[in-house]
N, C-alpha and C positions, 0 to 999 in steps of 0.2 A: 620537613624541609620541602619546599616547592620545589617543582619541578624542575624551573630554570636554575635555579642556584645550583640543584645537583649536577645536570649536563655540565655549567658551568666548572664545577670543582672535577669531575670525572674527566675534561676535555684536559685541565693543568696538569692534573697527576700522571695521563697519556705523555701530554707530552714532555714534562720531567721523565718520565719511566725512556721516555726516546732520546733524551741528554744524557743519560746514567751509561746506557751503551753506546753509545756516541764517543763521550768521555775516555772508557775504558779502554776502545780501539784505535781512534784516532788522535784524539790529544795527546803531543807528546809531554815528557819533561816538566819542568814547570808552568805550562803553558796553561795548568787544573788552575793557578792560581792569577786571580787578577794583577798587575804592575802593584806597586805601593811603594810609596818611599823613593822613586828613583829619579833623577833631575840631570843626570849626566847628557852632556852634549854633543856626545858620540853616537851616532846611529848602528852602530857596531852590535849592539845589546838589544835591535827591535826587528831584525831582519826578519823573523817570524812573531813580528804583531797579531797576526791575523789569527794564530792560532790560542793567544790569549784573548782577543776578540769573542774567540770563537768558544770559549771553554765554556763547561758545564753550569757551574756556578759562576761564571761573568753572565751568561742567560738569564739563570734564575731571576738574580738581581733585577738585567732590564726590565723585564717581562713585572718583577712585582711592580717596579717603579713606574713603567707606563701605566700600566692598569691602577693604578693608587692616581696618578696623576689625570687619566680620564681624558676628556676632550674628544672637539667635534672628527670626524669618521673624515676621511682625506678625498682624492679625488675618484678614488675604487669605490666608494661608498660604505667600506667595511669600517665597524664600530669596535670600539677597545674590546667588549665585551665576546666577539665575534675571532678576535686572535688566537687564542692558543686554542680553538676548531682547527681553523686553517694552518697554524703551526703543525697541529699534527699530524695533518694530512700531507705537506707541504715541504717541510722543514726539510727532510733529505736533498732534497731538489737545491733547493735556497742555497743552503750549506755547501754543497760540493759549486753555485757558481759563488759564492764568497770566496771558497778556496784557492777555485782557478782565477779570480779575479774578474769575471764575466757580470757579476749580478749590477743590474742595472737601477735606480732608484726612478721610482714615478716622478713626474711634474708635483709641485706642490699648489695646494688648493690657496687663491687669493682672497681674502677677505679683509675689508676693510674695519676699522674700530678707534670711537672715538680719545681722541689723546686729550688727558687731562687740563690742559691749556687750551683748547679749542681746536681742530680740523679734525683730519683723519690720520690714519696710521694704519699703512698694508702689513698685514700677517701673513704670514706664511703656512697654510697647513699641511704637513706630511703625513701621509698616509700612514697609519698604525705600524704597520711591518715596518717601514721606515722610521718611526719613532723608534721601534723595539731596538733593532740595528743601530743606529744613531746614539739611543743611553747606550749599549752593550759598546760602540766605539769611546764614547767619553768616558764609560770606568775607565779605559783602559789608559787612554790619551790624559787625562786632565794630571794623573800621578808623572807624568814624565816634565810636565811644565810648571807646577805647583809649586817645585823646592823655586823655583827660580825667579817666578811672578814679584813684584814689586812689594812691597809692605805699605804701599800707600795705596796699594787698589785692594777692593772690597766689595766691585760687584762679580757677583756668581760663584765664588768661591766657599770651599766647607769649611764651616765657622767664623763665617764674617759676614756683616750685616748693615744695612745701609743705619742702623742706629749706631754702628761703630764708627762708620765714616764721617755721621754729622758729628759725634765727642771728638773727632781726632780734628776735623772742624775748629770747632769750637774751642781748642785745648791751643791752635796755632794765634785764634784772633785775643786769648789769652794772654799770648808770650807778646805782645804787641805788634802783631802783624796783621793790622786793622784795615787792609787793603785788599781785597781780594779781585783776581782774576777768573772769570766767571767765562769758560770756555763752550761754546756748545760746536758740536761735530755737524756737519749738515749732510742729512740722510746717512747718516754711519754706516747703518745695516746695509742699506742699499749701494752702498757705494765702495764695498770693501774689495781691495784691488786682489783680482787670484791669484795676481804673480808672484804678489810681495808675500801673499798670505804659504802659498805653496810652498814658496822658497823657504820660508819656514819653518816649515813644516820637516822638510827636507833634511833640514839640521840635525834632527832626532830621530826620524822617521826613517828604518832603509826599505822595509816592505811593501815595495811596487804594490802589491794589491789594496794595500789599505791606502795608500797615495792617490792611487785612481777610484777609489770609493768614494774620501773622502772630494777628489775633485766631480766625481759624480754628481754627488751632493750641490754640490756647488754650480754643475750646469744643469743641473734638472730640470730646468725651464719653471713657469709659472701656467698654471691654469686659469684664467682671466675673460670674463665673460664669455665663454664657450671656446676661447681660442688658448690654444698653449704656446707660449711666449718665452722664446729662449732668452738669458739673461749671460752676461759676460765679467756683473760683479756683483759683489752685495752677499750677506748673508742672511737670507731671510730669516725674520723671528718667527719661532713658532715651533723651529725643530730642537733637539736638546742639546746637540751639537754648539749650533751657535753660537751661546754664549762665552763658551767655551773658546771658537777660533777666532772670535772679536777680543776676546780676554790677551791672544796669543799676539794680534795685530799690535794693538796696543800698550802693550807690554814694552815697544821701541819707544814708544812716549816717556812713559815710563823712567826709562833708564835715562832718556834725555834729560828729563827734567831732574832726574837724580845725579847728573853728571855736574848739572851745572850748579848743584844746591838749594834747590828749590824747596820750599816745604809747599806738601798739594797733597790732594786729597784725588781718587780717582772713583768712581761708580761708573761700570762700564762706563758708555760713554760721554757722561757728567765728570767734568773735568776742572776742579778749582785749584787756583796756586794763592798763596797768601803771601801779603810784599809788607813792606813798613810804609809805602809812599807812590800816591796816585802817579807820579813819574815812571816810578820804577813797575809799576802794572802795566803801562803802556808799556815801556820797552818788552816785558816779557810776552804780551799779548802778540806785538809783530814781529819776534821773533818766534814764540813757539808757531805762531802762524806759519811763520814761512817753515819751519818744519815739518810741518803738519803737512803741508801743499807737495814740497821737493819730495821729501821721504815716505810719507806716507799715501802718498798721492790723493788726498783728501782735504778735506775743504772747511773753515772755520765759517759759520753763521756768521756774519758779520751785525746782523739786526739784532741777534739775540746773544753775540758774546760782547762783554762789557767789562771796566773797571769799574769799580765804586765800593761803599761803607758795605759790610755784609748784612748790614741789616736793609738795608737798600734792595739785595738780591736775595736770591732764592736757591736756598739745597736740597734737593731731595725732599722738598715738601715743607721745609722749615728754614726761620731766618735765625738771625740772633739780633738781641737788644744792643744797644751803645754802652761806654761804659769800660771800666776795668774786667770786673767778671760778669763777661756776658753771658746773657741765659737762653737756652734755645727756647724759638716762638714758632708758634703753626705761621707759618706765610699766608697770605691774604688769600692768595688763590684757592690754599688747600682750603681754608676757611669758605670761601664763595662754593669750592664745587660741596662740601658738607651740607650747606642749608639750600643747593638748588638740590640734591636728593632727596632729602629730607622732605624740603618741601612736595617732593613729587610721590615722595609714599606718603605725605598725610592730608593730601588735597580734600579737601571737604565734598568734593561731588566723587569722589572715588566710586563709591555704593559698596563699601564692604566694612562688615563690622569693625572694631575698636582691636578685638582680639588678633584678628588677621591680622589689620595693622602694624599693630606692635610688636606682633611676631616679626613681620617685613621688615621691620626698622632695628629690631633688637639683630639681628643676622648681620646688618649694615653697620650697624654702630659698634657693635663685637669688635668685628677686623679693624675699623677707623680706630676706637680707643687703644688698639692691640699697638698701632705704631703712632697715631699722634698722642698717645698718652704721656710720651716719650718724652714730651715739652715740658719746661719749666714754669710756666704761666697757668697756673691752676684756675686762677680767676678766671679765663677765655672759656676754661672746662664748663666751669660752673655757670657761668652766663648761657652759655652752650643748651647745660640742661636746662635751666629754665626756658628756655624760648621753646623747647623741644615739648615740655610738657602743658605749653599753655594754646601750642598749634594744638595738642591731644586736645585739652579743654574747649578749643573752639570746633574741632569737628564731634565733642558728644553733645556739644550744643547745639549744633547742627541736625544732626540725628534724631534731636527728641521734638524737633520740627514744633511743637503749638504750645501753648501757653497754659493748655492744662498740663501737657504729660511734662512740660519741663518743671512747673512746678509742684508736683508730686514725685519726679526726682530726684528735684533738692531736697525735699521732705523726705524721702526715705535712705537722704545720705547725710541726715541730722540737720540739716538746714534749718533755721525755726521758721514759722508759719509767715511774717512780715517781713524779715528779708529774700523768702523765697517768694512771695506773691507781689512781691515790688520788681526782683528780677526777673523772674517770670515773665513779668507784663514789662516790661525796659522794651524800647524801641530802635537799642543801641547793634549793632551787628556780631556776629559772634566773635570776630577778636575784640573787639573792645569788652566785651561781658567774659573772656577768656581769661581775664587780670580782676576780675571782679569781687568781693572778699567771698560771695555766698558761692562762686565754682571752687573756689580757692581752698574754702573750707569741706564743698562737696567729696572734692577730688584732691586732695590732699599728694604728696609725694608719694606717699608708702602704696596708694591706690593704683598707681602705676608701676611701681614695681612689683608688687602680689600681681599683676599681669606679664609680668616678664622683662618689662622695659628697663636696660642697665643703665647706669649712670655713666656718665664721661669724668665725671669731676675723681680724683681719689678718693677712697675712703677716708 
């Protein structure tokens, strides 16, 4: 066992060995055990949250769950791997200002990152300890609002998944509700109101210290080009929390639209209703609007929320076809940003071999088949691969650069001697001899896969 691994496991077991005595002394009552199960909307039953927060095994939890989840080092410059050191040197300190309410959270580090439609999109990053703290609050918080959350939202929650959103989707444009209202929130994160979010809070919540934690959080400023920048709304993405207190905001949408009968579908803050009749999309558009504005104090995209055919718009990465039973489709976009990747890991001037490649690209295409395989349009798949395998075939033609060594290639990939010494010598550029039958037959499908490369299409 190398060195670091050992430090690494001897610094967890420290500081587990420093939660076991912890536990025994100061936690009282059921406070050993995480919330579960509880959705009452009394604050009567949380007046010591903090020491469920705080218990032995709600740590553990955090603590594996950060470290499994990794990510870059915050504005202290301490790295995941670097935490349960400083826990165990630390921890008693930490612990007694959670207690008293005193412990203060860092600025979080800003970084920007591109959003799959084009621009940017600021992240929010918390400092490790603040990650750690953060999961060990959400065990505890997300069981008190779970029983209550909507049945039509389905982002960040355990055991729902944005492939359930797009079939519940899909299941309403079914029943004939071929209309869809295509809501988008503008700046959500950033623009989540503290008062309305606190007041919330408030409902469930009686333990002042977790209250001012959680509003900690909340004003922790921002780290932004050398300067730290207080902030008066919004929940930054990036910490574990958030999803979580956007779920809670939210959640008033929610019941709106279920007050009024609405059939909708919710992903955090991807937000579709489904109507019978482009009239009755507009009424609902200006009126949830103006709820959205009064109540929520937040604001509809007006460029990017629209009426129209769902196959027209875009869910979570996919549309659907026209039709009685419509079939889920990869949307154009998701489709455009797949082959600018693609294209970027199989550029022909890269300079790195075929293997590397395809390893690059097989790690990319894993996760992409993992959720657009999702689609009903297999044909898309399979098109998909071939394009994918014939860019391969034009950068090993590439590669083998002169007209002897390519055709001594094709000859030693069974190529016969006259169709390889005519391609060979072909004047034609390497996609066009990438469709050609002598690569076609050089490099075959199976050649690419005994290299690693998956398929997108099903079996």
């Amino acid at each position: 066992m190398a060195d670091a691994e050992r430090r690494k496991i001897q610094g967890d077991l420290a500081f587990e060995a420093k939660l076991e005595g912890e536990a025994r002394g100061r936690v009282e009552g059921r406070a050993e055990a995480t919330v579960t199960g509880r959705g009452t909307e009394s604050p009567a039953e949380t007046a010591r949250l903090m020491e469920e927060v705080l218990a032995a095994e709600n740590l553990r939890k955090a603590l594996k769950r950060v470290r499994g989840n990794r990510g870059s080092a915050g504005v202290d410059g301490m790295s995941v791997t670097a935490l349960p050191g400083y826990l165990k040197e630390h921890w008693p300190r930490i612990r007694e200002e959670l207690m008293a309410g005193r412990y203060k959270p860092k600025p979080v580090k800003r970084v920007q990152i591109p959003k799959p439609d084009g621009g940017e999109r600021g992240l929010g990053i918390p400092t490790v300890l603040d990650r750690f703290i953060q999961q060990a609050l959400l065990q505890v918080l997300q069981p008190l609002w779970e029983p209550s959350f909507s049945d039509h939202s389905y982002g960040f929650r355990p055991g729902r998944s944005a492939h359930q959103a797009v079939a519940r989707a899909q299941g309403y444009i079914a029943e004939g509700h071929g209309i869809v209202v295509d809501m988008d929130l503008e700046k959500f994160f950033d623009r989540v109101n503290h008062d309305i979010l606190m007041g919330l809070l408030m409902r469930r919540v009686a333990d002042k210290r977790v209250l001012k934690l959680v509003r900690g959080y909340l004003n922790a400023g921002v780290l932004e080009d050398g300067l730290v920048r207080a902030v008066g709304e919004g929940t930054p993405q990036g910490g574990p929390l958030s999803p979580l207190l956007s779920n809670i905001v939210l959640n008033l949408l929610d019941k709106e639209l279920e007050k009024r009968g609405h059939r909708f579908v919710r992903y955090a803050d991807d937000c579709n209703v489904y109507v019978k009749s482009e009239r009755a999309g507009q009424r609902v558009l200006e009126s949830i609007g103006s709820f959205i504005g009064k109540k929520l104090r937040l604001k509809l995209n007006r460029e990017k929320s629209a009426v129209g055919r769902p196959s027209e718009r875009t869910f979570l990465g996919f549309s659907f076809t026209d039709g009685k039973e419509p079939k889920r489709r990869i949307a154009p976009k998701a489709l455009k940003r797949l082959k600018a990747r693609v294209t970027g890991l199989t550029r022909r001037t890269r300079g790195v071999s075929l293997e590397r490649m395809i390893q690059e690209l097989a790690q990319y295409l894993i996760g992409w088949r993992g959720y657009f395989g999702h689609c009903q349009t297999p044909s898309v798949l399979k098109v998909l691969d071939g394009w994918i395998r014939r860019r391969l075939r034009s950068v090993l033609w590439k590669q083998w650069k002169r007209g002897r060594i390519r055709y001594a290639e094709l000859r030693s990939h069974g190529v016969g001697k006259q169709l390889s010494a005519k391609t060979a010598g072909s004047a034609h550029r390497p996609w066009r001899i990438s469709k050609s039958p002598a690569l076609s037959y050089a490099l075959p499908n199976a050649f690419f896969t005994r290299l690693g490369l998956p398929s997108l299409a099903p079996g």
